[in-house]
N, C-alpha and C positions, 0 to 999 in steps of 0.2 A: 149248454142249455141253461145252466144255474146263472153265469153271466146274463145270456138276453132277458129271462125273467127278471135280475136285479134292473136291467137298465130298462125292463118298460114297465115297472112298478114303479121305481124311481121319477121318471118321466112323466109320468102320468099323474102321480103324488106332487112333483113338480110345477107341472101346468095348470094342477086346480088352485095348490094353494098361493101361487104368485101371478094367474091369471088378472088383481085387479094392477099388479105392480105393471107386468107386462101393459096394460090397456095405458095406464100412465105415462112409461116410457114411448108409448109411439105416437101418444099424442103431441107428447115435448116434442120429437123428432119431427112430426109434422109440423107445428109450430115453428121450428128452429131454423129449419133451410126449406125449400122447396123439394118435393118428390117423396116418393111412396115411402114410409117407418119401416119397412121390410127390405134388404137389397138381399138380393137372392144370387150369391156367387158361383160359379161355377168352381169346382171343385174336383180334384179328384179319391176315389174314395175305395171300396174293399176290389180287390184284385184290378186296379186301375180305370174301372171304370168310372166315368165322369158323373156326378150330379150335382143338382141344385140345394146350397147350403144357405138356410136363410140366418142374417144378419140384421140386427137392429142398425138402420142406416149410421154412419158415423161421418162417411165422406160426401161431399157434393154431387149431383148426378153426371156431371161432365167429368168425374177423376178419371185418370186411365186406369184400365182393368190387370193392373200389372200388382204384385205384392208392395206396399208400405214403403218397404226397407229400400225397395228401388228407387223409388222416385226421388228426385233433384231436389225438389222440398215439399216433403209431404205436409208440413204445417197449414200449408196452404190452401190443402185440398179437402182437412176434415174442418167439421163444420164443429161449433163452439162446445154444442152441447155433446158431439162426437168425444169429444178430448174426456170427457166426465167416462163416456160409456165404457170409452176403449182402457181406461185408467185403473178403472172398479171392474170388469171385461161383462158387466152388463148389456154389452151389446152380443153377447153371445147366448144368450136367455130361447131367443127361439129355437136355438139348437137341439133344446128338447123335444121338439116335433120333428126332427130328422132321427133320434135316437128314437123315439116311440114308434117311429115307421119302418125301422130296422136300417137304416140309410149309415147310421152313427150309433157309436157305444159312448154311455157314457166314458169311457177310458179306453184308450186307443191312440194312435199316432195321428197328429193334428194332421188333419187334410191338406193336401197342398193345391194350391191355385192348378187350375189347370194348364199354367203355363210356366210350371215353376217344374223345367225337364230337366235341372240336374237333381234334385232333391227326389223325384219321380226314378230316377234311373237307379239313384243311390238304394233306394227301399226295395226295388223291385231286383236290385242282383243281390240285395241280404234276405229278401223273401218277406220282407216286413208290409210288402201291397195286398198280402192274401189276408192282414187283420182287417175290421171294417175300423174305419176311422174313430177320432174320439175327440169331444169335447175337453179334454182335457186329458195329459199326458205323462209319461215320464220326465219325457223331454222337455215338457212344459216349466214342469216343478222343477227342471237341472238350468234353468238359464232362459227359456223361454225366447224371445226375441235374441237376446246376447248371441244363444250359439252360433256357429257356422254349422252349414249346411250338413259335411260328416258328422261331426257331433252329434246334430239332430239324430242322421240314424244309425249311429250308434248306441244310445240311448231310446231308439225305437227298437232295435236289433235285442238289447238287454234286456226291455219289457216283455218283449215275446218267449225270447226263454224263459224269463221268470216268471208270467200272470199269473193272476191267481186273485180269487174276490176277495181275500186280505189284502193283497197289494195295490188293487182298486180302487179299497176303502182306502185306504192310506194316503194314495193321490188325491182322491179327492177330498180331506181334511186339506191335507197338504195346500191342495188350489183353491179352497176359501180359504186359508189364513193368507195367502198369498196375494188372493184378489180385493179383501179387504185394505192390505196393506199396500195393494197397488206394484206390487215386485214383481221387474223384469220386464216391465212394458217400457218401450221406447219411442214407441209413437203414439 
């Protein structure tokens, strides 16, 4: 209970006061390639069910809907101003209206594509599918991109024994100094 209120205060504190940054960024985006400043992912999220995770666009509207790390050359699917988003993880900004509508915790085991079934499989035999997802992570903060798939949730598996709104706060210092500095991003 004390968590969902810190993440729809948080949230909502969030969206008023970087509401005129948000309006900025999607205008670039719209300027920058063709197609809507919002890509709305499908996702999977608390006990496996699927929903819609919005994203400040970063790839071209023709990418295929597969994770990053798969494609043969992702360079060539994010668009210019994408590479700044994904770098700074500015493109994750609307995620605070998934976290305001109970969808996403601020802190929680980053959602996985909807088509990303060994990572789905792995969370769901550690028991790590019944947290609701999060904007940012343990496993975030441990390697981020770098890790392999166990990794991830094992590192999702550790959070869950250990939560606690100390260790929340903590990630998330932890993933602004991180995302100012750009660490851990590979694409």
């Amino acid at each position: 209970m004390i968590k969902r209120l810190f993440d729809i205060t948080a949230a909502l504190a969030g969206l008023m006061v970087l509401w005129p940054v948000l309006l900025i960024i999607a205008l670039a985006v719209r300027l920058d390639s063709p197609g809507p400043a919002i890509h709305w992912s499908r996702r999977v999220g608390r006990n496996n069910a699927i929903f819609l995770m919005p994203k400040f666009r970063s790839m071209r509207i023709d990418a295929p809907d597969v994770a990053t790390h798969l494609l043969e050359d992702p360079q060539q699917w994010i668009t210019p101003l994408g590479r700044l988003l994904r770098r700074t993880s500015l493109d994750e900004f609307p995620q605070l209206w998934s976290v305001l509508v109970g969808q996403m915790s601020l802190v929680g085991p980053r959602p996985a594509l909807f088509n990303q079934d060994d990572l789905v499989a792995l969370r769901t035999e550690a028991g790590v599918h019944r947290l609701r997802p999060g904007v940012t992570g343990w496993a975030q903060i441990n390697g981020r991109d770098d890790l392999p798939v166990a990794e991830k949730v094992r590192f999702d598996a550790d959070y869950m024994a250990r939560r606690s709104l100390l260790l929340d706060i903590r990630i998330i210092l932890i993933t602004l100094r991180a995302a100012v500095a750009a660490k851990g991003v590979s694409h």
